[in-house]
C-alpha positions as CSV (number, residue, x, y, z in Angstrom):
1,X,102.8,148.2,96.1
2,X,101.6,148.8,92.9
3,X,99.9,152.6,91.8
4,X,97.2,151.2,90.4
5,X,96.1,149.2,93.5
6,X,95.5,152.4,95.0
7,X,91.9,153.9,94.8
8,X,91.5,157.5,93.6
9,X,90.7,159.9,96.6
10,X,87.4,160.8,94.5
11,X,86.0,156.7,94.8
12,X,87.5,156.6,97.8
13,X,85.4,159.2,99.4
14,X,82.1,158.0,97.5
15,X,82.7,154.2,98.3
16,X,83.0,156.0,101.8
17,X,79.8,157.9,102.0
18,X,78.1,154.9,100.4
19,X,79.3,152.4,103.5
20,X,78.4,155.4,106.0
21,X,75.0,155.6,105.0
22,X,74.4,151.8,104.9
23,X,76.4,151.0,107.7
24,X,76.2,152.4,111.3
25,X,79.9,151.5,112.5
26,X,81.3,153.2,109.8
27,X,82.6,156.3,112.0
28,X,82.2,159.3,110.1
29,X,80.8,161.1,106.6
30,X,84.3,161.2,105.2
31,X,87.6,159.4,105.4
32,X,90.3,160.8,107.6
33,X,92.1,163.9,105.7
34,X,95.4,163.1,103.7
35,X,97.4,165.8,105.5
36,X,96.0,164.3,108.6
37,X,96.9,160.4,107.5
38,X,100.8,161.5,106.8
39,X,101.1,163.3,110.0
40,X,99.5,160.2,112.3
41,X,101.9,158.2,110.6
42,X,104.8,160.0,110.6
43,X,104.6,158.6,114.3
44,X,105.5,155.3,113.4
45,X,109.0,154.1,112.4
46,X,109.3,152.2,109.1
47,X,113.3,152.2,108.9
48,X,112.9,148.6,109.6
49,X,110.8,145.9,109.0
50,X,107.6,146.2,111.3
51,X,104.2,144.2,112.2
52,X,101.4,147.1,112.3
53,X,97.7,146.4,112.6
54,X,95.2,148.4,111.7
55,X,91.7,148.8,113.1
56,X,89.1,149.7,111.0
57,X,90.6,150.0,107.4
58,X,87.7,151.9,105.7
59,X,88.5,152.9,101.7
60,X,92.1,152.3,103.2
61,X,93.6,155.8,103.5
62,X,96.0,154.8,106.3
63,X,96.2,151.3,104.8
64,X,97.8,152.9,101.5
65,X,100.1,155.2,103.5
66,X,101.1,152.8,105.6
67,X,102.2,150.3,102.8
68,X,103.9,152.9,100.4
69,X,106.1,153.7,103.6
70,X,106.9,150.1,105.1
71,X,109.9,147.9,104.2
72,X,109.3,144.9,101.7
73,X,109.6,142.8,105.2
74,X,107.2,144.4,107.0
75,X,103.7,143.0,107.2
76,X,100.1,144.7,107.8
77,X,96.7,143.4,109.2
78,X,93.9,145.3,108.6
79,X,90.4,144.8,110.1
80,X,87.3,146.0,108.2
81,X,84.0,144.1,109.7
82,X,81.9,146.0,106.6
83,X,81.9,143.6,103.9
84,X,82.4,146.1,100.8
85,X,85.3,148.5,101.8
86,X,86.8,144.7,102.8
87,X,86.4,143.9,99.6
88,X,87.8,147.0,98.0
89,X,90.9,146.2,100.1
90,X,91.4,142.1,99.6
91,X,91.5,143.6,95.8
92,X,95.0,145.2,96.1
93,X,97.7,142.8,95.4
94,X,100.7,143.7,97.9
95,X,101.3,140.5,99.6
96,X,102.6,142.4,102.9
97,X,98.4,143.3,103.2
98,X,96.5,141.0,105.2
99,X,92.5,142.0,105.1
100,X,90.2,139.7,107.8
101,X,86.3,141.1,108.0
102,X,86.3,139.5,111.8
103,X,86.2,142.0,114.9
104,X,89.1,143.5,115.8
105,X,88.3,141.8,119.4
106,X,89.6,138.8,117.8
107,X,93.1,140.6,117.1
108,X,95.6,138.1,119.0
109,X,93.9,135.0,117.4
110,X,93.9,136.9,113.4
111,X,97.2,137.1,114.2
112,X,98.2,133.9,115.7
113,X,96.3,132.4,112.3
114,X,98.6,134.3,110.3
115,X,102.1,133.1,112.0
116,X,102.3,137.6,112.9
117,X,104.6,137.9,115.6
118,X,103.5,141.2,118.4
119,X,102.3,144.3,116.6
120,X,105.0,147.0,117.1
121,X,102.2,149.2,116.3
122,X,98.5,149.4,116.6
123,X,96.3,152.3,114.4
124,X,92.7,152.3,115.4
125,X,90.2,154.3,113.7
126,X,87.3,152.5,114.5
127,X,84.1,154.0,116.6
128,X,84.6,153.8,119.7
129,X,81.8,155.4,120.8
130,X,79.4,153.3,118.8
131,X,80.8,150.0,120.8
132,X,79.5,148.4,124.0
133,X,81.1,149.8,126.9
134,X,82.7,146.3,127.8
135,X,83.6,145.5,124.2
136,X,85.6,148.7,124.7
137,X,87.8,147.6,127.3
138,X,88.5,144.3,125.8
139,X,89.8,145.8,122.6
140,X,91.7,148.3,124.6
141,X,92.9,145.2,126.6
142,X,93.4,143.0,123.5
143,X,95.6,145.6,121.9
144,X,97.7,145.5,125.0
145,X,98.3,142.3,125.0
146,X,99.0,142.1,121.3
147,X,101.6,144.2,121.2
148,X,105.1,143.8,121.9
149,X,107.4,145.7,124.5
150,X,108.0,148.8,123.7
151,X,104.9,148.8,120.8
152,X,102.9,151.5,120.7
153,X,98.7,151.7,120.4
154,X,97.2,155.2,118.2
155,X,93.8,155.5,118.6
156,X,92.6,158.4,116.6
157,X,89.1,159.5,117.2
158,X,86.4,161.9,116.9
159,X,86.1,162.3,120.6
160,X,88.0,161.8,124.0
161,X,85.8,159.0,124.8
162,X,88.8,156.6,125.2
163,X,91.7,158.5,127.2
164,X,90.5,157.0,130.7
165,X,90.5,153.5,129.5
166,X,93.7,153.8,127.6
167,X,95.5,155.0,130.4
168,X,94.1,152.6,132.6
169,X,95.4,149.6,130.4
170,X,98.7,151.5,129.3
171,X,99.5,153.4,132.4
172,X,100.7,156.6,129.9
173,X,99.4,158.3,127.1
174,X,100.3,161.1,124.9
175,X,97.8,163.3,123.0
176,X,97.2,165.5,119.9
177,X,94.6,167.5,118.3
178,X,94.1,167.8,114.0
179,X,91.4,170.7,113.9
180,X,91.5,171.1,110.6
181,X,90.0,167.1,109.9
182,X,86.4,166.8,109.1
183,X,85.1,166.1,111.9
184,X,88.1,167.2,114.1
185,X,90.1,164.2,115.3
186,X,91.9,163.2,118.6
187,X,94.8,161.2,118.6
188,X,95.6,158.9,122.0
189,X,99.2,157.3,121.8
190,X,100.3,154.7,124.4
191,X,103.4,152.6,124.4
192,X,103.4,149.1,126.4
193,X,106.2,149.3,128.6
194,X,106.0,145.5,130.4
């Protein structure tokens, strides 16, 4: 990926605010915090190459991360339904990026349209709370399906909201807490197992 692709954390955080005042799914005031970003991803293994999706892009702070630390195999499909942080992102010219404005609802046929084999990971940072109660479940169930054996869903949040349902669908689930993120985020982790 090339530097320059990547946006300053500065026009980052004011193309965020922008988008958060216009547009009531964006989830919070500010994008997720850097330390935060490194430490959610340090979950995931990029020692080989690896199909991860990403749920509500934003200014891409996880996007960038996630792309400076994958192979030059690997490939990643972000979902961003507001049109201009989508935009920001279709702008960057790492051919591994894959940027769709549809729902993430939609995630097995994106990725059927785009020849992606089964996510071996899943990063959500999308509102949760903001989202129908059954649209909810059919993400949660979406993802699931999605991914493949042994692929792992991270949901990180501003709330708790989702740990029934992602249980339910998963059948385990490990947590963690990053206090120091404004607003304090909640990280749910679930591996498909069957």
């Amino acid at each position: 990926m090339d530097k320059s692709d990547k946006p300053s954390t500065f026009n980052n955080t004011v193309a965020y605010v922008k988008s958060f005042i216009k547009d009531k799914n964006v989830a919070s005031v500010t994008p997720t915090a850097a330390n935060v970003v490194r430490q959610i991803c340090d979950r995931i293994d990029f020692s080989k190459d690896i199909t991860v999706v990403e749920y509500g892009a934003g200014t891409g702070v996880f996007t960038f991360e996630i792309l400076a630390r994958m192979t030059p195999g690997s490939r990643l499909l972000t979902f961003e339904t507001n049109h201009e942080l989508a935009a920001r992102l279709m702008n960057t010219s790492d051919s591994r990026l894959i940027v769709t404005e549809e729902s993430a609802e939609l995630v097995g046929k994106i990725m059927r349209e785009n020849d992606l084999s089964d996510a071996d990971y899943v990063l959500s940072g999308i509102p949760f709370s903001f989202l129908d109660p059954i649209l909810r479940v059919n993400l949660v169930k979406n993802t699931y399906q999605c991914l493949a054996v042994g692929g792992e869903f991270l949901a990180y949040q501003a709330s708790w909201l989702m740990k029934d349902t992602i249980t339910e669908v998963f059948g385990n689930m490990e947590t963690d807490s990053y206090l120091m993120n404004l607003p304090p985020m909640f990280l749910m982790q679930a591996k498909k197992v069957g």
